[in-house]
C-alpha positions in Angstrom: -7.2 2.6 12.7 -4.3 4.9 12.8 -1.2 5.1 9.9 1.4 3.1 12.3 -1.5 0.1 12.5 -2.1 -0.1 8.7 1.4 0.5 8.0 1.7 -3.1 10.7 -0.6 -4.9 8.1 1.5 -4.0 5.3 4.6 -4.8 6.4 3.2 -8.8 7.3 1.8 -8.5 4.3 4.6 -7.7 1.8 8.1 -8.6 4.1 10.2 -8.1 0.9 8.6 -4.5 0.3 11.5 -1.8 -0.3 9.4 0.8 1.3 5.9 0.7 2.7 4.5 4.7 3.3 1.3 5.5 5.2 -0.3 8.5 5.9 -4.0 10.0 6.7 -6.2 9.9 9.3 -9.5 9.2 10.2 -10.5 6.6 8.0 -8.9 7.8 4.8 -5.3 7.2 3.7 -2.9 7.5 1.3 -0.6 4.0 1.1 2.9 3.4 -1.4 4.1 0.6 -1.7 7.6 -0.2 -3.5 8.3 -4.3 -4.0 9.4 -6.1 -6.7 6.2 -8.5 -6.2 4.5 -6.1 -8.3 7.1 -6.2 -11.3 4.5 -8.8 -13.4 1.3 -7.9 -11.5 -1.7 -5.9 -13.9 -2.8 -2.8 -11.6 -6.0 -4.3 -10.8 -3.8 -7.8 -8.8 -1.8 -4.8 -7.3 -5.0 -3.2 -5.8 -6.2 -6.9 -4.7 -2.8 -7.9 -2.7 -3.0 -4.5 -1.2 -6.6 -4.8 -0.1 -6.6 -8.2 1.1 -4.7 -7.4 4.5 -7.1 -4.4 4.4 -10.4 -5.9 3.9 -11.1 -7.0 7.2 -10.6 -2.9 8.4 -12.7 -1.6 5.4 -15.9 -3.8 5.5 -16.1 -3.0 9.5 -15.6 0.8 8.3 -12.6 1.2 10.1 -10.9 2.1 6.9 -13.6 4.0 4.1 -11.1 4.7 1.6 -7.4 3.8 0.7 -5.6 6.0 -2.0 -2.8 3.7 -3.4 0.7 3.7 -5.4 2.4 0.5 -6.2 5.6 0.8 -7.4 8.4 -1.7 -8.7 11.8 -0.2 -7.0 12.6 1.0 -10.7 9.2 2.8 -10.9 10.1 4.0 -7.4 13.4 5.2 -8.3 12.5 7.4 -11.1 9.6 8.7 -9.4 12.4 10.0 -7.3 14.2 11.7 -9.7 11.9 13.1 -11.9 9.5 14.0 -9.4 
């Protein structure tokens, strides 16, 4: 797996997303994702919608470990600002 292929799964997986980041190598990255979806989610159903286009990649050990920030676009905009 490379960044441009996970970022692929990501993209299918959340078409609304604002913004969809991917970086790493290996088989360790670092994903953000900024949707509104996530607006009444609990940070555990983020994780899960975020895995599931994953999970496929991680249980053949293409992927070992995914780093993860899910964002609303509000979260995302003052992340921005205030660093």
């Amino acid at each position: 797996m490379n960044p441009e292929a996970i970022k692929t799964l990501l993209v299918a997986a959340f078409p609304q997303a604002e913004a969809i980041e991917v970086s790493g190598e290996g088989s360790k990255y670092n994903v953000t994702i900024v949707s509104e979806e996530f607006t009444s989610l609990r940070p555990v159903a983020k994780q899960q919608r975020v895995y599931a286009p994953l999970n496929e990649h991680i249980a053949s050990g293409a992927i070992h470990a995914v780093t993860m920030r899910t964002l609303t676009p509000e979260e995302w905009r003052k992340a921005k600002l205030f660093g």
